[in-house]
BADREN-204161 format. One line per 8 residues: number of its first residue (from 1); their letters; for each residue z negated, x negated, y of N, C-alpha, C. Coordinates in steps of 0.02 Angstrom, whole numbers, padded with zeros to 5 digits. Example, Ala and Ser with C-alpha at 12.3 -4.5 7.8 and 13.67 -1.06 7.14 Angstrom:
2
1 = as = -00390 -00660 -00284 -00390 -00615 -00225 -00390 -00660 -00165 ~ -00354 -00642 -00112 -00357 -00684 -00053 -00394 -00645 00002
END
This chain:
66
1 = xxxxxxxx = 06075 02900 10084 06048 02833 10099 05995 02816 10046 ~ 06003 02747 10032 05964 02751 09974 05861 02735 10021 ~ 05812 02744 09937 05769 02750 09990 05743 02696 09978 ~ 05681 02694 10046 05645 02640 10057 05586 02624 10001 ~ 05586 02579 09969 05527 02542 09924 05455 02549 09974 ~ 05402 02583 09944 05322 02567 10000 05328 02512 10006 ~ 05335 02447 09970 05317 02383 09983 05378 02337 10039 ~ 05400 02365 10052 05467 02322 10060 05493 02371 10117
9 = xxxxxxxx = 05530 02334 10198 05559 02391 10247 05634 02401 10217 ~ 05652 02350 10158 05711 02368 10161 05745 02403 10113 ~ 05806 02448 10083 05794 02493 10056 05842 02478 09981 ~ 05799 02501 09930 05830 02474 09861 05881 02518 09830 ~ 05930 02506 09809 05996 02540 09772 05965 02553 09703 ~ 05962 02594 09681 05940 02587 09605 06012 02615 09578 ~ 06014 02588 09512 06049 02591 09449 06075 02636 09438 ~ 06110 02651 09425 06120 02735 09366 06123 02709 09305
17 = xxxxxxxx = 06095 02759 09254 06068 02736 09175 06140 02717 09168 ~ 06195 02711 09170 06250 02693 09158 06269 02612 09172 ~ 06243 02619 09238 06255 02529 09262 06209 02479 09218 ~ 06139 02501 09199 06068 02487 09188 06113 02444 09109 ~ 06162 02511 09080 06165 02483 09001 06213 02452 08999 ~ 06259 02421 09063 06318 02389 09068 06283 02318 09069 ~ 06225 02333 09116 06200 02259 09127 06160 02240 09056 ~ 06129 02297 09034 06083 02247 08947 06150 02245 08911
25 = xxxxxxxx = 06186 02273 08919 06254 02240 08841 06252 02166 08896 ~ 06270 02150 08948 06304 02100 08959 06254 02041 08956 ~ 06167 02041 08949 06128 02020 08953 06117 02003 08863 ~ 06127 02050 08814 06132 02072 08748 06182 02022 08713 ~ 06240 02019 08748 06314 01973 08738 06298 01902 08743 ~ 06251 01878 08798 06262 01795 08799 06209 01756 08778 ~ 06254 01713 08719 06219 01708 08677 06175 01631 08686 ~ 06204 01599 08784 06174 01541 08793 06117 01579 08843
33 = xxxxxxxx = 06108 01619 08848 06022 01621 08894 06009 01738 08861 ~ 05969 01705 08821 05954 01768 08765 05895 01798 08813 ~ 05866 01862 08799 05817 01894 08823 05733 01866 08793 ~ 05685 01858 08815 05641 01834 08809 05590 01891 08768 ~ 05590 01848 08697 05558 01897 08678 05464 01904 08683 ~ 05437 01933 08633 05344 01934 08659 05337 01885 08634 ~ 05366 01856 08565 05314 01785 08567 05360 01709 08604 ~ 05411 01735 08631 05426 01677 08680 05370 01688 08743
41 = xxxxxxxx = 05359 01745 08780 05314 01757 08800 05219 01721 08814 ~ 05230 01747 08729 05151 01729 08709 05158 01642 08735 ~ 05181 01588 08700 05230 01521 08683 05211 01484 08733 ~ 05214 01532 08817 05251 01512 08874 05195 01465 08907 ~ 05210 01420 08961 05138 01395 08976 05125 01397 09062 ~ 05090 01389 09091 05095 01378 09159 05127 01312 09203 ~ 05173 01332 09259 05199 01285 09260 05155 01210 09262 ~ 05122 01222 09310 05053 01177 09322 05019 01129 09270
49 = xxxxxxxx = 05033 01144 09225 05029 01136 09152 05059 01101 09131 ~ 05129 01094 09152 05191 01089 09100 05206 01019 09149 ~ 05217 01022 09210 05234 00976 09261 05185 00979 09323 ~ 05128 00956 09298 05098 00951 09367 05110 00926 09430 ~ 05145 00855 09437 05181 00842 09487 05219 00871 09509 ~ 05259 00910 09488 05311 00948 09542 05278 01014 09558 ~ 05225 01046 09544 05180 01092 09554 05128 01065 09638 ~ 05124 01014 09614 05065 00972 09662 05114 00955 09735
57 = xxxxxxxx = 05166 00927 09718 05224 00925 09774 05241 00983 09818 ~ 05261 01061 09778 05283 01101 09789 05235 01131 09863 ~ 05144 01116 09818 05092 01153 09851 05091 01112 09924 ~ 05104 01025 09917 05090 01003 09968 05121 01011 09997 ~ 05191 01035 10011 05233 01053 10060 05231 01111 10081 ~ 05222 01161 10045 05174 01238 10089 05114 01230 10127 ~ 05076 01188 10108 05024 01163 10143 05035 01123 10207 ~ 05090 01106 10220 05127 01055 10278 05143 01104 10321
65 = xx = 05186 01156 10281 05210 01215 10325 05159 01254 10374 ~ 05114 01268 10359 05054 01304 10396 05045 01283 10464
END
């Protein structure tokens, strides 16, 4: 049985280094959504930032939820 994560009751499957390098070739291969490199990273901005209104929307409806 696979085991339980501390954070989490429910329990995580991990990889075998085999599956792990099936998934970066297939991640490696497409060439319309590439891996993010450090200075796409660095680049990046907060969403809040970028679109405050849909940030400000998002919050007021968690805030509704309560």
């Amino acid at each position: 049985m696979p085991k339980a994560d501390r954070h989490t009751r429910s329990p995580i499957e991990r990889k075998t280094p085999e599956e792990e390098a099936q998934i970066q070739a297939g991640i490696d291969a497409d060439p319309d959504n590439p891996e993010m490199s450090a200075a796409d990273f660095a680049a990046a901005r907060p969403a809040a930032e970028v679109v405050p209104e849909i940030v400000e929307e998002y919050r007021r409806r968690l805030r509704e939820q309560k």
